[in-house]
C-alpha positions as CSV (number, residue, x, y, z in Angstrom):
1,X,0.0,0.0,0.0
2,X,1.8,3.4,-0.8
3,X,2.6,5.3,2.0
4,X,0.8,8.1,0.8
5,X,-2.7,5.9,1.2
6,X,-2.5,6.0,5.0
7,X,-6.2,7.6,5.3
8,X,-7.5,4.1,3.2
9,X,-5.7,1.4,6.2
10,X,-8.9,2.0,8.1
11,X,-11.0,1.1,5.7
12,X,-8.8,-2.4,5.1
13,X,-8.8,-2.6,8.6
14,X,-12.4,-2.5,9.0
15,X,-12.8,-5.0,6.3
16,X,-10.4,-7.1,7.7
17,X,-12.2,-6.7,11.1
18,X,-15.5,-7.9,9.3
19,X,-14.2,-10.8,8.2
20,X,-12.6,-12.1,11.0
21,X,-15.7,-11.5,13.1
22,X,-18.5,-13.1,10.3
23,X,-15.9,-16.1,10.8
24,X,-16.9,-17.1,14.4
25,X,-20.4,-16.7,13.3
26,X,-20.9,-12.5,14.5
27,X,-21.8,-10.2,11.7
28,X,-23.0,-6.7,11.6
29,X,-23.5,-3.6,9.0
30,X,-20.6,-1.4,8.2
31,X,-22.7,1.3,9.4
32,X,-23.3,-0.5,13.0
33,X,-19.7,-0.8,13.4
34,X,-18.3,2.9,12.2
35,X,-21.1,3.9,14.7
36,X,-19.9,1.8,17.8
37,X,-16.0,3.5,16.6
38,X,-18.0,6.8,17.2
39,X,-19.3,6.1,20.2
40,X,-22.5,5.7,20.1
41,X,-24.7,3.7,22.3
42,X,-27.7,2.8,20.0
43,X,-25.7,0.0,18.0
44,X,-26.2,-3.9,18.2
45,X,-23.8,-6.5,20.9
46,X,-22.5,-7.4,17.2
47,X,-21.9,-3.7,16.0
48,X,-19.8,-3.2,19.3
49,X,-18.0,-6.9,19.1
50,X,-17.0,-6.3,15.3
51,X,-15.6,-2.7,16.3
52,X,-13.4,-4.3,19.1
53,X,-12.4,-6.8,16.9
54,X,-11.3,-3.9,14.9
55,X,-9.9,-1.9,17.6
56,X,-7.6,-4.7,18.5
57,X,-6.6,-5.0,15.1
58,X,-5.5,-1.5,14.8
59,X,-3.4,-1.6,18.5
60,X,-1.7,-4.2,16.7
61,X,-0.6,-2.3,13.1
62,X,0.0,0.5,15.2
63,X,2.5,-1.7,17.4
64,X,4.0,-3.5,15.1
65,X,7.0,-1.3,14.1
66,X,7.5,-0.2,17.8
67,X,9.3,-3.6,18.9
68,X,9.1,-6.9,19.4
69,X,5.9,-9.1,20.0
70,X,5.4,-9.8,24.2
71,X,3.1,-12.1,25.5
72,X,1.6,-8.9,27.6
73,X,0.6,-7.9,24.0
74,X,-1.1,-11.0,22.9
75,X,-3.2,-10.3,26.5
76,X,-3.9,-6.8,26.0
77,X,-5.4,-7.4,22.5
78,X,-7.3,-10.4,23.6
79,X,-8.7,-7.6,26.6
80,X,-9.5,-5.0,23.9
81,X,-11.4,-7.8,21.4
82,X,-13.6,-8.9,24.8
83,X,-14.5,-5.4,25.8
84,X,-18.2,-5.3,25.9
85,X,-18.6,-9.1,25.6
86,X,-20.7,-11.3,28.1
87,X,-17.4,-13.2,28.6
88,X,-16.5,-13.5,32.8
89,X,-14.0,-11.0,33.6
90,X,-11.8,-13.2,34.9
91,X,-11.4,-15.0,31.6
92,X,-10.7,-11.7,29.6
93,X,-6.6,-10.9,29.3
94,X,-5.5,-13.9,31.1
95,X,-4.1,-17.3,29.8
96,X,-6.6,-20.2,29.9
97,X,-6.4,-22.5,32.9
98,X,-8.7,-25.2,32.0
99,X,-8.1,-27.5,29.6
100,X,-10.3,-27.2,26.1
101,X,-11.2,-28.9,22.6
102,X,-12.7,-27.5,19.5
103,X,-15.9,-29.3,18.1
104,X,-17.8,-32.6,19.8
105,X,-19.2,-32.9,23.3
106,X,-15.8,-33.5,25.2
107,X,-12.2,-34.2,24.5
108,X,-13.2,-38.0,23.8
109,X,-15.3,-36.7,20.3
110,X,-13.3,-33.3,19.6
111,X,-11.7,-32.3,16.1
112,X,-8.9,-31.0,18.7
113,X,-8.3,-31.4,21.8
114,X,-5.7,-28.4,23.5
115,X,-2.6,-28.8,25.1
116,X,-2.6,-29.3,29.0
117,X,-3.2,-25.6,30.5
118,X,-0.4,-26.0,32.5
119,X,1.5,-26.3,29.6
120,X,0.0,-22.9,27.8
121,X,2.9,-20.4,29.5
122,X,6.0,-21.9,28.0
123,X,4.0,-22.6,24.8
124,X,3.1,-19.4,24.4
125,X,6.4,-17.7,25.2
126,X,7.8,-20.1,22.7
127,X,5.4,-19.2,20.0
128,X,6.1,-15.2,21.0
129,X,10.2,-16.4,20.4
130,X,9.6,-17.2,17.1
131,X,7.8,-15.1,15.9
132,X,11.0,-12.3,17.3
133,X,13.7,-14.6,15.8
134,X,12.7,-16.2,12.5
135,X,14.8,-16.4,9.9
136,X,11.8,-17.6,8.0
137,X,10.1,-15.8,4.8
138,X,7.6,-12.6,6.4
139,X,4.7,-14.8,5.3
140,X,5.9,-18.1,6.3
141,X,6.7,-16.8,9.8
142,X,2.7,-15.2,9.9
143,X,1.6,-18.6,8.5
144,X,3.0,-20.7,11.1
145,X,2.8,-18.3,13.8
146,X,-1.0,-18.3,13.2
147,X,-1.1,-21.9,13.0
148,X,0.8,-22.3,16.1
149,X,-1.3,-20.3,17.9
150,X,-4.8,-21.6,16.6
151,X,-3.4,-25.0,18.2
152,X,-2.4,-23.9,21.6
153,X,-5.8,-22.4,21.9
154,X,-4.2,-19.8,25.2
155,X,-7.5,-18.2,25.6
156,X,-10.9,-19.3,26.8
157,X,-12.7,-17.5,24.0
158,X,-11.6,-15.2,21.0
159,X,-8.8,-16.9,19.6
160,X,-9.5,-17.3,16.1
161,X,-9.5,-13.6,16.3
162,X,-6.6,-12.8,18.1
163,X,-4.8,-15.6,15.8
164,X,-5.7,-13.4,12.8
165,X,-4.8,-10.2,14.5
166,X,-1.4,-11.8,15.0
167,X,-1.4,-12.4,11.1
168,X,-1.9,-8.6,10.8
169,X,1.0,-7.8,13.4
170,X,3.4,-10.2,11.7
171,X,3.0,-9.1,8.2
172,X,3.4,-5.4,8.8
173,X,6.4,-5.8,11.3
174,X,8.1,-7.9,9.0
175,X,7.3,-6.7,5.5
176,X,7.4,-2.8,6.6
177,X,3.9,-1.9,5.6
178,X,1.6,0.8,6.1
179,X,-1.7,-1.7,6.6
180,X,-1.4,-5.8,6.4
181,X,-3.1,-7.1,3.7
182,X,-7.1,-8.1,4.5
183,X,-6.4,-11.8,5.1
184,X,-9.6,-12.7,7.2
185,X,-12.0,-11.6,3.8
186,X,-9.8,-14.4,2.1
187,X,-10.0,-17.2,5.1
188,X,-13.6,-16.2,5.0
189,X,-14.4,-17.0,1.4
190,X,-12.8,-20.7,1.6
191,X,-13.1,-21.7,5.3
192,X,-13.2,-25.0,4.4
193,X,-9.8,-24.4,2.9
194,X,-8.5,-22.6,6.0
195,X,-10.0,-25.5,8.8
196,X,-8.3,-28.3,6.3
197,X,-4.9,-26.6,6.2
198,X,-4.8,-26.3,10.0
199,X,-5.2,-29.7,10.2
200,X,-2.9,-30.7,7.7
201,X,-0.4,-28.1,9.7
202,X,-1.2,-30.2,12.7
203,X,-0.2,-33.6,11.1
204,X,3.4,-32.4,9.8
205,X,2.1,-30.9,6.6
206,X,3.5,-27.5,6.8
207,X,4.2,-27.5,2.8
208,X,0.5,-27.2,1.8
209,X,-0.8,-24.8,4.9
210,X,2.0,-22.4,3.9
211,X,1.1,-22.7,0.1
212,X,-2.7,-22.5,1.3
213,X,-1.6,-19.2,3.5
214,X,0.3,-17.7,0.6
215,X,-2.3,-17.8,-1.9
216,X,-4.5,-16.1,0.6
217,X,-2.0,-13.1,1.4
218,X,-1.3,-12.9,-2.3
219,X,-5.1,-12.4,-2.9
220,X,-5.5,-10.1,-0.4
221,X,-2.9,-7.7,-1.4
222,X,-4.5,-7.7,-4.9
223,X,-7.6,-7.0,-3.5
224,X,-5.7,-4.0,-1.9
225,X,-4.5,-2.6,-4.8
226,X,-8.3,-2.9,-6.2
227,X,-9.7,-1.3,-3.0
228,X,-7.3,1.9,-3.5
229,X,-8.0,2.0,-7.1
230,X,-11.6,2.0,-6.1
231,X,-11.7,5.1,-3.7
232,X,-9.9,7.1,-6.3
233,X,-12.9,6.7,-8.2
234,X,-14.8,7.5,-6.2
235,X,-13.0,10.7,-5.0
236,X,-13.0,11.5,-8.9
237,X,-16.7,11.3,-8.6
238,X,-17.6,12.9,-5.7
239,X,-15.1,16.0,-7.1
240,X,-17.6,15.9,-9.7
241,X,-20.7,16.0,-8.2
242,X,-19.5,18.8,-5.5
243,X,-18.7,21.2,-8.2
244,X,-21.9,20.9,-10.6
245,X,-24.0,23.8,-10.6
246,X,-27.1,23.0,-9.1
247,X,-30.4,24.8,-9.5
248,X,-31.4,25.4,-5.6
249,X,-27.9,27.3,-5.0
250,X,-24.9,29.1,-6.6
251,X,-21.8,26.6,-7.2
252,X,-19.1,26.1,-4.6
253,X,-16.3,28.5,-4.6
254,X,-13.3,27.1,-4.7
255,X,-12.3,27.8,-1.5
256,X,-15.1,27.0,0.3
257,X,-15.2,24.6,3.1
258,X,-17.0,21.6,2.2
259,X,-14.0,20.6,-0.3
260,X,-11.8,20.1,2.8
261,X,-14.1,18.0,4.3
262,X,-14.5,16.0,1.3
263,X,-10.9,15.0,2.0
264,X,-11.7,14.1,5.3
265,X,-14.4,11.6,4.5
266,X,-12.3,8.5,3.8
267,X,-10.0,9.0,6.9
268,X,-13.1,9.8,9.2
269,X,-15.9,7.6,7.4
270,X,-18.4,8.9,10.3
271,X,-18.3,12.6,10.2
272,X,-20.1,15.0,12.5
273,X,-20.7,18.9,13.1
274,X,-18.5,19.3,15.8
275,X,-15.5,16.7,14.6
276,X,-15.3,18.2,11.9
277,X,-14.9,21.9,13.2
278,X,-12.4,20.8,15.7
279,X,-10.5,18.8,12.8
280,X,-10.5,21.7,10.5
281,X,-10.5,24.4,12.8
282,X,-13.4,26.4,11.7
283,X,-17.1,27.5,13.5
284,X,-19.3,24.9,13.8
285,X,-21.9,26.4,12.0
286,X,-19.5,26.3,8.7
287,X,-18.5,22.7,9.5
288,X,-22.7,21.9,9.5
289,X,-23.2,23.9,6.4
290,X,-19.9,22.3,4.5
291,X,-21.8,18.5,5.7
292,X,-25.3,19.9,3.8
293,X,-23.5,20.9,1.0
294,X,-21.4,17.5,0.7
295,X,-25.5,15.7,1.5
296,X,-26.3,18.1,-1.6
297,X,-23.8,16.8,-3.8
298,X,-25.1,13.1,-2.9
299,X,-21.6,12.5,-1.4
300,X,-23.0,11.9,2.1
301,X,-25.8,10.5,3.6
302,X,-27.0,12.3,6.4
303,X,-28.0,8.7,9.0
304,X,-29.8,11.5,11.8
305,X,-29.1,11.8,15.5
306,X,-27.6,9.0,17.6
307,X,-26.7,9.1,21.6
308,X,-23.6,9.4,22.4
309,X,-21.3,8.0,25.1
310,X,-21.9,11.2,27.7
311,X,-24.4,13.8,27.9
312,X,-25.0,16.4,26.0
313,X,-26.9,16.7,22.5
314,X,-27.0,13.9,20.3
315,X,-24.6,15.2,17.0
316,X,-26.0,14.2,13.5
317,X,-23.8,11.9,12.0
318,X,-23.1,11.7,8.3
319,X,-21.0,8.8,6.3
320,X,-20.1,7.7,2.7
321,X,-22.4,4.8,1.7
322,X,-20.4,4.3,-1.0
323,X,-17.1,4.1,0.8
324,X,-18.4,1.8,3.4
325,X,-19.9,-0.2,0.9
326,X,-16.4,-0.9,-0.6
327,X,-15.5,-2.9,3.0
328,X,-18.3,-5.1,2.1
329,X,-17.6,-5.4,-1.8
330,X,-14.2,-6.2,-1.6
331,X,-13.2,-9.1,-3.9
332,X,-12.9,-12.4,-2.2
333,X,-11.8,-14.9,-4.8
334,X,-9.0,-13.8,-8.0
């Protein structure tokens, strides 16, 4: 991704973020989950569980070039991805103590049954060890890492999630980048794919979940490439339409607000009267008059008045359909 895209890692974030989440079965609107970002209240559990899904992918990009992994990280990402969920508190950021299995009534039925919990501390600092000293090609390391981790299972819950977020971390730390590559839309279109290579990975096979792996971060980085290509269109577009005359009122100046704020709307995605004043510096009453001009122009989509976190008034809040709709459009297979 060019360096010069940084506004766009959100939105592969978020699509990332969606994936991994419709994996273990949770699934929500784009707009649910901008709108849990922005703190609002009125959003479903799944809006809320998708956007910490999302928040603890973006602790880890922003991480990633600060050092090496830590095992404290791997718990402070699984406590972020559980905020708000009606998992025990005393499960959330801690290592697992009771022993687990994956599918089937109890460990005598199970697809897999988990190391010991006992054993879960060295593994896990082990696993952390690698990932800091391999030699290994960027994407080999992130495959096996992931697969490692999937198989020691340190969690009670979440850890499909935090294995994919560890994907993320891996892949930017290693390969330099600004945002990973959306792997979890690729797992998500072929999970039978993804389950079989974990369990050839199991059995010795590294050779085909690697291959597997790779074909999925190559996919996703052309899906990348598309995704930016995409928002340049639409950018072109909205240009467009923001500077046609229009019967009901004289066209824009050039200088006039609401074409800053049009720059604003893929790094925001959910814009509102008084964030966008504060980011631009200007009264609020020219930041609300720049979002009706942008609602004009058909660039925004003005979704009303949601409650907030704290008192006060409820700010309208405005987004892109069209941008958020990319998250969800994003090409799964080619």
């Amino acid at each position: 991704m060019p360096p010069d895209h940084g506004p766009l890692a959100r939105l592969l974030l978020r699509a990332d973020g969606l994936a991994s989440s419709f994996i273990e079965g949770v699934t929500a609107p784009a707009l649910d989950v901008v709108l849990a970002e922005a703190g609002s209240s009125a959003v479903s559990p799944a809006g809320a569980w998708v956007a910490a899904n999302l928040a603890a992918t973006a602790d880890a990009v922003a991480e990633a070039h600060e050092g090496p992994l830590t095992v404290e990280q791997l718990l402070r990402w699984h406590r972020t991805l559980m905020a708000g969920s009606p998992m025990p508190e005393r499960f959330v950021g801690v290592l697992r103590e009771e022993q687990g299995w994956i599918g089937g009534t109890s460990p005598l039925d199970a697809n897999l049954v988990t190391p010991p919990p006992e054993l879960v501390p060295e593994l896990i600092e082990d696993l952390v060890a690698f990932v800091d000293d391999s030699d290994l090609d960027p994407v080999a390391t992130a495959a096996i890492a992931h697969a490692q981790f999937e198989v020691i299972h340190p969690f009670a819950d979440g850890n499909g999630r935090i294995g994919r977020v560890l994907i993320a971390w891996t892949l930017v730390r290693r390969l330099g980048l600004v945002s990973a590559p959306p792997v979890s839309p690729r797992i998500a279109a072929d999970v039978g794919g993804y389950a079989s290579g974990l369990v050839l990975y199991r059995l010795g096979d590294l050779d085909a979940w690697v291959t597997w792996f790779a074909d999925a971060v190559s996919g996703a980085g052309r899906a990348q490439q598309e995704l930016v290509l995409q928002v340049e269109r639409l950018r072109v577009q909205w240009r467009a339409r923001l500077d046609a005359p229009r019967p009901e009122r004289p066209r824009l100046r050039s200088d006039a607000t609401a074409w800053q704020v049009l720059d604003l709307v893929p790094r925001m995605l959910v814009l509102t009267g008084p964030a966008v004043a504060d980011e631009l510096g200007v009264p609020l009453k020219t930041a609300a008059a720049a979002l009706g001009d942008l609602v004009d122009a058909g660039v925004l989509v003005d979704h009303g008045t949601v409650p907030g976190p704290g008192p006060g008034r409820p700010s309208r809040l405005y987004a892109s359909d069209e941008l958020l709709g990319l998250t969800g459009s994003m090409p799964l297979r080619g």
